[in-house]
C-alpha positions as CSV (number, residue, x, y, z in Angstrom):
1,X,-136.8,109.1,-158.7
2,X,-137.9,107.4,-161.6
3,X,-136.4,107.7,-164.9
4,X,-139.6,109.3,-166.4
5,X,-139.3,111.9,-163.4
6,X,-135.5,112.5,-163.8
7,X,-135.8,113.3,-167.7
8,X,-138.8,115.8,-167.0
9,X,-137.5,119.5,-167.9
10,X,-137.4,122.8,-165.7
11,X,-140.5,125.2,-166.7
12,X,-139.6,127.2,-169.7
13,X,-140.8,130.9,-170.1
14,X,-144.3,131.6,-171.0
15,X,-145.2,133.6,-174.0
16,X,-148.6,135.0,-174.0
17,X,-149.6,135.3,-177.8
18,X,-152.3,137.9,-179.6
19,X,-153.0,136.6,-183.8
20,X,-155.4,135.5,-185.8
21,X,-155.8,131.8,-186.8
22,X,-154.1,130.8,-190.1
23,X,-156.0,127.6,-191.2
24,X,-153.0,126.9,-193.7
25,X,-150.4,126.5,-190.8
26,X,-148.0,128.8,-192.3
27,X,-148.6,132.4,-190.4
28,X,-150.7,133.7,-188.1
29,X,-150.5,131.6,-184.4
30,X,-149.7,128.6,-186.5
31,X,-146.4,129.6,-187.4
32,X,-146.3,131.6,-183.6
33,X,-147.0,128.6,-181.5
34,X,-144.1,126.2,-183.3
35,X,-141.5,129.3,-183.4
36,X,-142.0,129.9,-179.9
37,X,-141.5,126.6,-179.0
38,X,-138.5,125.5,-181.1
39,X,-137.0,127.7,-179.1
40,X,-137.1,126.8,-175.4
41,X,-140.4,128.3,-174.6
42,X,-143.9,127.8,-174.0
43,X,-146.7,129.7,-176.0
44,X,-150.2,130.8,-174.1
45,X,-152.2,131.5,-177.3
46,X,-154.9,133.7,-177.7
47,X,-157.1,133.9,-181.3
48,X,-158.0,137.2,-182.2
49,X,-159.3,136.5,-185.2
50,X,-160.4,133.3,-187.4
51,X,-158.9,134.3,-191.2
52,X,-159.7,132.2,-194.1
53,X,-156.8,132.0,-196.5
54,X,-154.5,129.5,-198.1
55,X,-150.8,130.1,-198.9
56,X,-151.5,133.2,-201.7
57,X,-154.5,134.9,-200.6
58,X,-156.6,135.8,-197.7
59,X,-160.3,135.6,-198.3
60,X,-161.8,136.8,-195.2
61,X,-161.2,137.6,-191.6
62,X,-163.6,137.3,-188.6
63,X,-162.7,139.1,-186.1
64,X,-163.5,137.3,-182.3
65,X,-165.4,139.1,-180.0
66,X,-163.4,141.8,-178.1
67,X,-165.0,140.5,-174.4
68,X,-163.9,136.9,-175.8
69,X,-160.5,137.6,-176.3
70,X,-160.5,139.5,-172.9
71,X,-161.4,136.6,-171.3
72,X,-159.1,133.9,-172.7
73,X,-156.2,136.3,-171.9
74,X,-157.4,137.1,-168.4
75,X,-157.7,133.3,-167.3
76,X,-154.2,132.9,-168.5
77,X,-152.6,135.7,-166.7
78,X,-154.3,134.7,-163.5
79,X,-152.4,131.7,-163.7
80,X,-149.5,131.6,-165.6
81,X,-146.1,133.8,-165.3
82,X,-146.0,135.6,-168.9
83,X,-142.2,136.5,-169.4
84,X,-142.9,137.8,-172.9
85,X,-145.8,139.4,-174.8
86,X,-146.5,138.4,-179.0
87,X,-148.7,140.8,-180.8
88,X,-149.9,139.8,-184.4
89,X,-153.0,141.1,-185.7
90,X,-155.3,142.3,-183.4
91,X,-158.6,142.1,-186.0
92,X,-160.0,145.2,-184.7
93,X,-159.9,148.2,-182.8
94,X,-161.9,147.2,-179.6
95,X,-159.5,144.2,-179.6
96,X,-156.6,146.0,-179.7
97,X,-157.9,148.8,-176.7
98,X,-158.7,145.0,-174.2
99,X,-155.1,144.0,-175.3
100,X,-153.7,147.0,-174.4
101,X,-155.4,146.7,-171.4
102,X,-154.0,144.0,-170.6
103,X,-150.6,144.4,-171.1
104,X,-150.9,147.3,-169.0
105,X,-152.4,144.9,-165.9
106,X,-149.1,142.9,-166.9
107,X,-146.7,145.8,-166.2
108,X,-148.2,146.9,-163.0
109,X,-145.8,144.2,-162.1
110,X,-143.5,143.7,-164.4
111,X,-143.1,146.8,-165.6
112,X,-140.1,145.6,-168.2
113,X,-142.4,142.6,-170.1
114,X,-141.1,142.4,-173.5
115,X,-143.5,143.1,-176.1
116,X,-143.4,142.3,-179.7
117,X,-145.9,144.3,-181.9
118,X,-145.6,142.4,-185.5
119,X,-147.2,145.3,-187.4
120,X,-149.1,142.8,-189.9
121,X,-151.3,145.0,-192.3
122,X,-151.8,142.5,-195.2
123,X,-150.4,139.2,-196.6
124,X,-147.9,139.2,-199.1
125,X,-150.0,139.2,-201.9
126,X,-151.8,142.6,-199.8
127,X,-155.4,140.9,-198.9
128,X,-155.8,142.6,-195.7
129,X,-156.0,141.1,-192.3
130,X,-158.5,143.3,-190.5
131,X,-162.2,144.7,-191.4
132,X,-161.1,147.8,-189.6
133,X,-158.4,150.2,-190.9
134,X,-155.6,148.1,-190.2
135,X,-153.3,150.8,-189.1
136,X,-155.2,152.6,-187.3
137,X,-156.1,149.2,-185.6
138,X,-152.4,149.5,-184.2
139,X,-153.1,153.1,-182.1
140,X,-153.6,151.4,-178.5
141,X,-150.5,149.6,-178.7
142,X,-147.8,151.5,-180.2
143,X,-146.3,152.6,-176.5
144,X,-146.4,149.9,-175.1
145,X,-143.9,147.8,-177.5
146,X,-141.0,146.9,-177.1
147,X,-139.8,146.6,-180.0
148,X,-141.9,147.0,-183.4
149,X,-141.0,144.8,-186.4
150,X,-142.8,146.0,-189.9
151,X,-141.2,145.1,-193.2
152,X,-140.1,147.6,-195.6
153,X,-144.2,147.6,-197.0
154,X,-145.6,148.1,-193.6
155,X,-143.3,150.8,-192.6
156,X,-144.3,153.0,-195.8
157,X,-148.1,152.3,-194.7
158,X,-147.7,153.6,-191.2
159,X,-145.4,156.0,-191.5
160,X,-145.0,157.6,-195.3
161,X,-143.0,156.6,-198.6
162,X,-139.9,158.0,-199.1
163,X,-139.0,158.6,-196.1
164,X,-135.2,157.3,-194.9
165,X,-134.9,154.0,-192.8
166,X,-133.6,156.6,-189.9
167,X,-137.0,158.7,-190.0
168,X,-139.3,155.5,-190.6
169,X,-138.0,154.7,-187.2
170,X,-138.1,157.8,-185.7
171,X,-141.9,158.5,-186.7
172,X,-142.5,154.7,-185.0
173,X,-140.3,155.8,-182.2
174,X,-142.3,159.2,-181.6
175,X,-145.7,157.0,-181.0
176,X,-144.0,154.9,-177.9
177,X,-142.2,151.7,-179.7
178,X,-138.5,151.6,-177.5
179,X,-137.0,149.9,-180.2
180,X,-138.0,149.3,-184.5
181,X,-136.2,146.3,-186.5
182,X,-136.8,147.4,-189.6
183,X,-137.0,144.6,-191.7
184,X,-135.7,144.4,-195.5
185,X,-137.4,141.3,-197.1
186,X,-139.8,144.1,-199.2
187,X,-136.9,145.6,-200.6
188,X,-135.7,145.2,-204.0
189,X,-135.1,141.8,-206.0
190,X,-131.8,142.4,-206.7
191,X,-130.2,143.1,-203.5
192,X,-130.1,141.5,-199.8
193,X,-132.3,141.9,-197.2
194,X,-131.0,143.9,-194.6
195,X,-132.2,144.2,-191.4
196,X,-131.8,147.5,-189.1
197,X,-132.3,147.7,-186.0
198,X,-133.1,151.4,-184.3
199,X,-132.5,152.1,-180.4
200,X,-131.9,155.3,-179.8
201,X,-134.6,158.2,-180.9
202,X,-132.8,161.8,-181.7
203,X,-135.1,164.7,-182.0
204,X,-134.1,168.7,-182.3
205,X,-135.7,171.4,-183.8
206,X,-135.5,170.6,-187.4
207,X,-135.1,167.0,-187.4
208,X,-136.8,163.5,-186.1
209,X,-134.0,160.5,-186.5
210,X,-133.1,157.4,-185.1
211,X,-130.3,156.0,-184.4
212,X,-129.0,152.6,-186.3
213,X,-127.7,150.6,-183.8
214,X,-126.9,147.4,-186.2
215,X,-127.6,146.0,-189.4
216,X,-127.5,142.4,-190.1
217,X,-127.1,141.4,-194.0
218,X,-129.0,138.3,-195.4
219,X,-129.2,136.8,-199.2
220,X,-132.2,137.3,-200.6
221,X,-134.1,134.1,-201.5
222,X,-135.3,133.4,-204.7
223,X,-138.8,132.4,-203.3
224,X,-141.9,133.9,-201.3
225,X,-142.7,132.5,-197.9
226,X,-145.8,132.6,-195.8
227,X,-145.2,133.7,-192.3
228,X,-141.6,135.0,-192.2
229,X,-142.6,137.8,-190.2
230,X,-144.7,135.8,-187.9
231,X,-141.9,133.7,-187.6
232,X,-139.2,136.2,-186.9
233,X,-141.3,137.9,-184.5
234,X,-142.6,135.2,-182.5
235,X,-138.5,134.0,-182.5
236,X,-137.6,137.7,-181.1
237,X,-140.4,137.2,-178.4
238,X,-138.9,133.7,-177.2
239,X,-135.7,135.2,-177.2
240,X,-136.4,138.0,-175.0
241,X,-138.7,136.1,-172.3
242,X,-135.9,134.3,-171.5
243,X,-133.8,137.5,-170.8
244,X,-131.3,137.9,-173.8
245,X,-130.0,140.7,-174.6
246,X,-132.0,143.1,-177.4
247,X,-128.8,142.9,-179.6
248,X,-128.0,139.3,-179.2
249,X,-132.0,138.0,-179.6
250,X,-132.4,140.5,-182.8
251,X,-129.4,138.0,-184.1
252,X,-131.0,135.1,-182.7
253,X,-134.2,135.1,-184.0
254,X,-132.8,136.2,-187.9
255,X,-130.7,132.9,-187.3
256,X,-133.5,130.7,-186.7
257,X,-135.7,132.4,-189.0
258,X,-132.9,132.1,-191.9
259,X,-132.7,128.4,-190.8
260,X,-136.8,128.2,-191.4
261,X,-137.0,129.6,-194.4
262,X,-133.9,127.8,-195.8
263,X,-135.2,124.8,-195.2
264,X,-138.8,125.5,-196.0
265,X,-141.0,123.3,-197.9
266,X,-144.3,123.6,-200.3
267,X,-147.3,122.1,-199.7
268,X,-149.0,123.4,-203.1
269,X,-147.9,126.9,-205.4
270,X,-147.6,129.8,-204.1
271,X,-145.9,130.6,-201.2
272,X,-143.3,128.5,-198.9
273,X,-144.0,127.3,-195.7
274,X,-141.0,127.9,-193.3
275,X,-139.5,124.9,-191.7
276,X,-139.9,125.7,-187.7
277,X,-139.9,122.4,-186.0
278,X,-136.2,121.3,-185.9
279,X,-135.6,117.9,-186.6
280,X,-136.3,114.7,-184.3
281,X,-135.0,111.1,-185.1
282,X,-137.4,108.6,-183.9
283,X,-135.4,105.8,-182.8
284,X,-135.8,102.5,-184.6
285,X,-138.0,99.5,-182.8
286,X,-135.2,97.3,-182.1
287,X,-133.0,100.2,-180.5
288,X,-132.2,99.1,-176.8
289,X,-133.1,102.1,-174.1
290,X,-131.7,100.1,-171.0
């Protein structure tokens, strides 16, 4: 064996990944692809939608053709194992019904694929991300996530302001979604983001709840970033392709997402771009390898 041959690696999970392109590099399958990686795992990406936008504002969105994205999926599926499933924006309706489609040719035989609906409505400055009604772009694929993910904006979109954390969830949990982190980055300046995470769905007569299962507390960063849902998302798909534990890759992904966005960077002003390639030393020229 030669040493090229010995230092090869075993084949990491594949996770098959639905967004729109993000010509900035900072959301979108730009920030999906690197997340997914960093993390021991191989992203099969699929555009649903070409987007032009820089790190503040989102200027237009192009939807691909629904057959298109059909086909880039189907030719990855035929050939690759997908141990996870990454949904970003969808771009439109007919898109979302041939990913839904999809998923459900997936579970035919795996019929416990992971799947991570990122709920993305708008940016952060709220340009939206699809020419159709953007929630309503999300019908086909509520039951079959996972686990859903929308920030403390997109939760008031899809399911009512005002409403607790506990029936947010519950209203997400009554279209299909298993599981809802509930993310906190929205919430008010002043205090940290918190994070809750809803497993268990309680309905009687009177009342629709969920159940908190965990809360994870975070300080709040003085800045804005662009992607940080992208980024946490595409984390929490990694993490369950290769079989952790809900709980436990919740945790995981908020680690490495913290880690991102603490060490993020600006490439002009407006928002940050998180950091989501860990670090590699190149070794100097004269370094001997013998």
């Amino acid at each position: 064996m030669t040493l090229a041959e010995s230092s090869y690696r075993a084949a990491p999970p594949c996770v098959l990944v639905f967004s729109g392109s993000d010509p900035s590099g900072g959301a979108g399958m730009q920030a999906d692809i690197p997340a997914i990686s960093a993390l021991g795992c191989h992203p099969l990406s699929v555009p649903t939608a070409l987007t032009v936008q820089d790190n503040v504002s989102v200027f237009a969105v192009h939807p691909l053709d629904a057959e298109l994205v059909r086909h880039q999926a189907q030719a990855l599926i035929d050939r690759f194992r997908i141990s996870a499933v990454k949904l970003g924006i969808a771009g439109s309706r007919a898109n979302a019904e041939v990913i839904a489609a999809l998923i459900r040719q997936l579970r035919v035989a795996q019929p416990d694929l992971p799947v991570v609906l990122d709920p993305v409505l708008a940016n952060g400055k709220g340009d939206n991300l699809s020419n159709d009604d953007a929630a309503r772009v999300l019908e086909p694929l509520y039951a079959l996530a996972t686990v859903i993910t929308p920030n403390l904006n997109e939760a008031n979109r899809l399911c009512g302001a005002g409403l607790t954390p506990a029936r947010q969830a519950a209203r997400l949990m009554a279209r299909g979604c298993r599981h809802v982190l509930l993310k906190g980055g929205h919430g008010p300046q002043q205090e940290d983001v918190v994070n809750r995470w809803f497993g268990t769905f309680f309905q009687s007569e009177h009342v629709e709840e969920a159940v908190e299962s965990a809360h994870w507390s975070w300080p709040r960063l003085p800045d804005e970033f662009h992607g940080s849902g992208c980024t946490l998302a595409a984390a929490l798909a990694a993490e369950l392709a290769k079989g952790t534990p809900m709980r436990n890759a919740i945790a995981a992904a908020q680690d490495y997402t913290q880690h991102a966005l603490n060490t993020s960077y600006a490439i002009a002003a407006g928002q940050r771009i998180p950091n989501r390639v860990p670090a590699f030393v190149v070794p100097s020229a004269g370094e001997n390898h013998d």
